[in-house]
Backbone bond lengths (Angstrom), bond angles and torsions (degrees), N, CA, C in turn:
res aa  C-N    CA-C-N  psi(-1)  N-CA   C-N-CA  omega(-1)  CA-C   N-CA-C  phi
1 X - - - 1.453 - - 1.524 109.82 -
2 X 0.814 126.05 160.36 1.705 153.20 -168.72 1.198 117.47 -120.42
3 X 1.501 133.19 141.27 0.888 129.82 178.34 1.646 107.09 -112.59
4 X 1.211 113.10 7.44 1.432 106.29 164.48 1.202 121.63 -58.92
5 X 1.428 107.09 173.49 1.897 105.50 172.57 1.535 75.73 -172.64
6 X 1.690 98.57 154.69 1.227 118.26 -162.92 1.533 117.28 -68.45
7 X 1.386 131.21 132.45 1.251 108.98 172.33 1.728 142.73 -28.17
8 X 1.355 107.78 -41.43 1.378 103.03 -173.21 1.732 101.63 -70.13
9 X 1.228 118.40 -10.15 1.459 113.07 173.33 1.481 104.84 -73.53
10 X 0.784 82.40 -52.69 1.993 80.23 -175.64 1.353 116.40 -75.55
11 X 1.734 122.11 -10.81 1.344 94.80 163.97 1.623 108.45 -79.63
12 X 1.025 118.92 -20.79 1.812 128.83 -163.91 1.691 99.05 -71.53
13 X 1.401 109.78 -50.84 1.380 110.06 -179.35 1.706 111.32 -61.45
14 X 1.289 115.36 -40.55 1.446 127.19 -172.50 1.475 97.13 -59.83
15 X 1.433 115.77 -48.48 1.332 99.68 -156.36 1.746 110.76 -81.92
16 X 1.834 113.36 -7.21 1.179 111.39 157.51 1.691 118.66 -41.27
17 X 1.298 111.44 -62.44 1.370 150.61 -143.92 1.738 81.74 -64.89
18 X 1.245 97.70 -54.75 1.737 90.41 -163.64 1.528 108.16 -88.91
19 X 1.258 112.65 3.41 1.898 120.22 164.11 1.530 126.87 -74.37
20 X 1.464 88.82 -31.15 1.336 119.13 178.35 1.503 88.47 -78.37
21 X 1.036 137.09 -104.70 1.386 135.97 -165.54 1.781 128.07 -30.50
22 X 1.078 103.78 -28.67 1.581 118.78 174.76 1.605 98.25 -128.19
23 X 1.373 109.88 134.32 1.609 131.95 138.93 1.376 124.74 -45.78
24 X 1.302 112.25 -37.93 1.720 111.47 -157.92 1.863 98.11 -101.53
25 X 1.234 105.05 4.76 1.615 92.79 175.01 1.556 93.66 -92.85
26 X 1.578 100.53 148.59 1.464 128.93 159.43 1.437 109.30 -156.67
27 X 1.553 91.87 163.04 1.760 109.23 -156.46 1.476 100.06 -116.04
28 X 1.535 124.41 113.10 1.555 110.60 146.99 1.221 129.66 -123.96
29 X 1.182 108.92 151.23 1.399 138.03 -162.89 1.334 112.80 -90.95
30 X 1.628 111.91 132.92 1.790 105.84 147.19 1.604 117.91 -93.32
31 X 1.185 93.08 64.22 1.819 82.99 173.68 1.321 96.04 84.88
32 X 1.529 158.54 -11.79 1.429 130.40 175.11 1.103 108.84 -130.62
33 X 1.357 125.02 80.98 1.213 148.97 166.64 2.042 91.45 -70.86
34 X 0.945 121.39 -76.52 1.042 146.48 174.68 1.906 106.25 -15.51
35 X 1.063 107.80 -50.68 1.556 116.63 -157.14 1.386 102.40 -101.79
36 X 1.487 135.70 -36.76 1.383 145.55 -165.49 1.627 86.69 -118.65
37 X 1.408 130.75 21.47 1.382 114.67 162.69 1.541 135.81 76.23
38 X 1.645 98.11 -22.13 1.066 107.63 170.35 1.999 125.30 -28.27
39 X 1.272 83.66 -39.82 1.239 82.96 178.13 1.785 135.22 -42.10
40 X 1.413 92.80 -42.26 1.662 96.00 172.31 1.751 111.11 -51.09
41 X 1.151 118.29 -47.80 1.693 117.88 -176.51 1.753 92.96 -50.72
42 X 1.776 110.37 -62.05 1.752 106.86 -154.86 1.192 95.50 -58.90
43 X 1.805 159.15 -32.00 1.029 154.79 -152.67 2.013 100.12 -102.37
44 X 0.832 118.73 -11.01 1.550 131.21 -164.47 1.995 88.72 -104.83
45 X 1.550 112.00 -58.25 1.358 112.88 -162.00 1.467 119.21 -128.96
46 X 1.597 108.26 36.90 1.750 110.04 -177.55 1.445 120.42 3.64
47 X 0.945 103.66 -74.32 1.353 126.95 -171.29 1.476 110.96 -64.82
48 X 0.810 123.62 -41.83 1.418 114.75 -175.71 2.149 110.37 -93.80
49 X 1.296 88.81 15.01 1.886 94.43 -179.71 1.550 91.83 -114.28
50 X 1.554 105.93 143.61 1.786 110.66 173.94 1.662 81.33 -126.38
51 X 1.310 91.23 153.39 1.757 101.05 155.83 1.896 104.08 -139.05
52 X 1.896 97.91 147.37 1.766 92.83 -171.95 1.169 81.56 -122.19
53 X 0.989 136.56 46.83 1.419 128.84 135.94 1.943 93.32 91.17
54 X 1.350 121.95 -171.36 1.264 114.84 148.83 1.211 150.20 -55.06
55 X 1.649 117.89 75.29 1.549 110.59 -142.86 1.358 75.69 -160.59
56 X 1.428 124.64 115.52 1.566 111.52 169.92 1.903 98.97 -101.56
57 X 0.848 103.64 -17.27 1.840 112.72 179.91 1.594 101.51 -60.32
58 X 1.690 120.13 -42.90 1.552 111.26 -170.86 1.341 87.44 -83.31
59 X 1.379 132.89 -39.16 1.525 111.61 -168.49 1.565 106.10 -52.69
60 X 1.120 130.37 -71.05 1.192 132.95 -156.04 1.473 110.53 -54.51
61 X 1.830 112.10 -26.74 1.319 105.08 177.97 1.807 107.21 -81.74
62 X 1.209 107.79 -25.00 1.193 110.21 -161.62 1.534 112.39 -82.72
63 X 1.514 110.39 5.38 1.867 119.89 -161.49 1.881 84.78 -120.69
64 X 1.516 116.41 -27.83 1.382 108.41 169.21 1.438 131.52 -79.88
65 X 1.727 92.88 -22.56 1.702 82.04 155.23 1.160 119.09 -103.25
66 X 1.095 131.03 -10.30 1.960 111.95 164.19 1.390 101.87 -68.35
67 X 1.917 140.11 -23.20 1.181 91.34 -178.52 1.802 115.72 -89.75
68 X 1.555 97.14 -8.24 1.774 94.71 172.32 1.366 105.45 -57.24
69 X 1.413 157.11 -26.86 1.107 155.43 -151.92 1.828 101.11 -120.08
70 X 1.312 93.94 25.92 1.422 86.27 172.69 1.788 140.34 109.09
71 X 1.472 100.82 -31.77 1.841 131.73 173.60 1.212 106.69 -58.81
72 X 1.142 118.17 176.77 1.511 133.70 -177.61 1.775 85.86 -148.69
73 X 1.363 130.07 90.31 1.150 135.74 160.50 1.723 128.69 -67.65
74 X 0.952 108.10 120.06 2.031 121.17 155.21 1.513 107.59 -68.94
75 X 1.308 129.92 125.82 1.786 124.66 126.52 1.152 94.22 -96.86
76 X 1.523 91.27 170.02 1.702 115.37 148.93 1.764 102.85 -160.44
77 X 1.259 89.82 150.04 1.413 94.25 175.94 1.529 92.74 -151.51
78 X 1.740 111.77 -159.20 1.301 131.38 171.50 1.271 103.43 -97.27
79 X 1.329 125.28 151.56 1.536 124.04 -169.68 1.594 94.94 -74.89
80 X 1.374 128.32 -60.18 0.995 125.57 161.73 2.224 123.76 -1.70
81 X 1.162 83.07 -94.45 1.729 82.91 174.32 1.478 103.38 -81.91
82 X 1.334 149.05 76.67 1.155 160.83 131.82 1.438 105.47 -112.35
83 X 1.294 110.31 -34.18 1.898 114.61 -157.27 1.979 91.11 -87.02
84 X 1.727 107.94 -40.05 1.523 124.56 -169.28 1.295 118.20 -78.71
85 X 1.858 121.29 -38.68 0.972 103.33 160.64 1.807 128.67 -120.61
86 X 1.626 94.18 -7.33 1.910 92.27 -174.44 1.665 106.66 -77.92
């Protein structure tokens, strides 16, 4: 047996870990909370997870102004539609 586990687990778990430790982190999503794990943070920190739907262009705008106002923002996407549409 192995003690690996797939990355997107461990980024999803990690980013619990560091929600817990800081207030000012929050996570948004284009729609794949689900696939990159995100999900553990939105179920861990409602409130502090946004999702814009399929739109990696508002995420990135929308993670630059929470951190001008103060946040410590997460994306994630697929490298793919990060390079195509943010």
């Amino acid at each position: 047996m192995s003690d690996r586990i797939p990355t997107r687990d461990g980024f999803g778990k990690e980013l619990v870990e560091i929600g817990k430790a800081n207030e000012k982190v929050v996570v948004v999503s284009a729609d794949l909370e689900d696939a990159t794990r995100a999900e553990y943070f939105k179920n861990e920190f409602p409130d502090r997870f946004y999702s814009v739907g399929i739109a990696e262009q508002d995420m990135v705008g929308m993670a630059a102004g929470l951190s001008k106002v103060g946040f410590t923002p997460f994306i994630n996407s697929f490298a793919v539609f990060m390079t195509n549409r943010a």
